[in-house]
N, C-alpha and C positions, 0 to 999 in steps of 0.2 A: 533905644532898645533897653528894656529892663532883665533885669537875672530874673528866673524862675523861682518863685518863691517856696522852701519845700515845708511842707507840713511837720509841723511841731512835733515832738515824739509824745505820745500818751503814756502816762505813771501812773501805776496801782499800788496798793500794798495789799498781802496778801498775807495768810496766815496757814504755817503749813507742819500742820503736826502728822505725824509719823510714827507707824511702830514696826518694827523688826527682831522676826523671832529668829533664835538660830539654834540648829543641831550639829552638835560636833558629832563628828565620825569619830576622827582621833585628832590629835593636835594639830595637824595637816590640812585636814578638808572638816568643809560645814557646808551645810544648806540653812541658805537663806529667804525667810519670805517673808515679804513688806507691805503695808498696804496704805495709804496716801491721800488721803479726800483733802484736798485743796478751797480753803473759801479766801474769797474778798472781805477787808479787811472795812474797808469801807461798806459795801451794802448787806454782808453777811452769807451771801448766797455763794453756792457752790460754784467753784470755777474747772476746776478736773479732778480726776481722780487717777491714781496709781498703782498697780498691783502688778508686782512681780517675785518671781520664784528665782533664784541664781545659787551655783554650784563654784565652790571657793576652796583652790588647791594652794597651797602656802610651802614649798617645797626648800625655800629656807628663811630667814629671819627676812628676809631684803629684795626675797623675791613674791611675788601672788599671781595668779590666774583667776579668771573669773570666766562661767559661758551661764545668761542665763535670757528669762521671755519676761516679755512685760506685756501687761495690757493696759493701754490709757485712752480715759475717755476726755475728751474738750467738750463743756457745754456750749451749748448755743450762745452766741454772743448776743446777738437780738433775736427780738422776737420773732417764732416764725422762722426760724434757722434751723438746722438739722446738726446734731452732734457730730462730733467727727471721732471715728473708731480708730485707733491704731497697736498693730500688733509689733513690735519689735524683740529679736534675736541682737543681747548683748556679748562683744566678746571685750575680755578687760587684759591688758597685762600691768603690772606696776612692778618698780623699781625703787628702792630706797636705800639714800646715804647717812651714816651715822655723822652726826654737824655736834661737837663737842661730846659729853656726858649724858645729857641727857633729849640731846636733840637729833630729828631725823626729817630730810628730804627727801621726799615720794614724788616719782614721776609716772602719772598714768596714763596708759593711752585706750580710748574705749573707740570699739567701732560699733556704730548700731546700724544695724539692719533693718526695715523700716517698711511696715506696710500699713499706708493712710488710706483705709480707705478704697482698696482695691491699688494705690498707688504707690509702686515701687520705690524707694530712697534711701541712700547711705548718708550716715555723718560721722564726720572722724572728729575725735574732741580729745584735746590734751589738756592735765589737769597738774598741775604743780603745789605740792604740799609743803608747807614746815608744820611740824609739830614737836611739840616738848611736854616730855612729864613731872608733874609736880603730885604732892600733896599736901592735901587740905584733911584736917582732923584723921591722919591719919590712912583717909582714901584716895585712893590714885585719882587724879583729876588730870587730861591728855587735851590739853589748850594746841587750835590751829587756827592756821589762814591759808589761802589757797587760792589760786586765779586760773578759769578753763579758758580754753578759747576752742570752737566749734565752726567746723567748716561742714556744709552742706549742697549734696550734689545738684539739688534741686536747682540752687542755685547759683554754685560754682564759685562762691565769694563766702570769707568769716562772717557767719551770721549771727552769732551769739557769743558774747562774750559774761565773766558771772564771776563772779568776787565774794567770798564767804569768810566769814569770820566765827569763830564758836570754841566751844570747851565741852570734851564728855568726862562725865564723874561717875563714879558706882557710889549708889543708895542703899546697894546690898548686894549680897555675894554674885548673884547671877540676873541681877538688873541696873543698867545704869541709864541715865540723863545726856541728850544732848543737845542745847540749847545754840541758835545760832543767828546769825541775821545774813543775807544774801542782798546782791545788790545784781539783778540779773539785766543786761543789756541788748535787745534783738533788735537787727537792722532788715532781716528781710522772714518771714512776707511781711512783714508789719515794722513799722517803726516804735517801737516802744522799749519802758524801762518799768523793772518790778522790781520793788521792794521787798525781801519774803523774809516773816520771823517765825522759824523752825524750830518747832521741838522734836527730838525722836526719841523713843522710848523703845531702848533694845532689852532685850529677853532671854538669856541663853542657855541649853539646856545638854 
């Protein structure tokens, strides 16, 4: 009797630029809204898209809230497939430890709320940050790394796990760069691994 042989994981790279605008209220709270068009790195064609609106209360140096909606579209994988729509209600809390001079440990928990499609689902994902600030010529430059891990009711098992590496720098007073590579890991519905090279371009006013 032979073992079961399981199918290979599939790997893409993708390329995933970003821009996020933000409105300070006061020092405290900002709205945020972002928006996402996802392509394949390899055939060039669009793979999803992202746009969401979120509300950011910061009540002291080391704490954050976040509650905010997203909407994302998955294109068709093959031909003759049908998009898949989904609405999600984020809620975010983080926490952060000051780790020498000029470093800090962020721990975030986000719960998303999730409707695929007419179909109901929660996932709870925790994200663990270091970062530290430097400067370059002058301008602040905020270098991290970071690992989530994502549990999913769907499935009731860690179905994603995601590893990012990157640095944000300001270009100018109220716009800065944040260049990144992700190394993102899915075990269910699908088996597969993506590659993603992130730019974001935030905006703040």
């Amino acid at each position: 009797m032979t073992a079961p042989v399981k199918a290979r994981a599939e790997s893409h790279t993708e390329t995933w630029p970003e821009v996020q605008l933000y409105y300070h209220f006061n020092p405290r709270t900002l709205l945020m809204l972002n928006s996402s068009p996802n392509r394949s790195l390899e055939s060039g064609e669009k793979t999803n898209g992202e746009y969401g609106l979120y509300f950011n209360y910061k009540p002291t140096s080391r704490i954050a809230y976040r509650i905010g909606y997203m909407y994302l579209v998955d294109e068709a994988s093959e031909p003759g497939a049908n998009e898949v729509v989904e609405h999600r209600i984020v809620l975010d809390y983080t926490y952060g430890w000051p780790i020498g001079r000029r470093g800090l440990l962020w721990d975030r928990t986000r719960i998303d709320l999730r409707d695929l499609d007419g179909d109901a689902s929660q996932r709870i994902r925790n994200r663990v940050r270091y970062q530290q600030e430097a400067k370059i010529d002058r301008l602040p430059v905020l270098a991290f790394v970071d690992a989530e891990l994502y549990y999913d009711t769907r499935f009731d098992i860690l179905s994603r796990y995601k590893f990012q590496i990157g640095a944000r720098r300001s270009v100018a007073r109220s716009v800065n760069l944040t260049p990144y590579i992700c190394w993102q890991i899915d075990k269910n519905p699908e088996s597969e691994t993506a590659l993603g090279l992130g730019l974001v371009l935030g905006v703040h006013f």
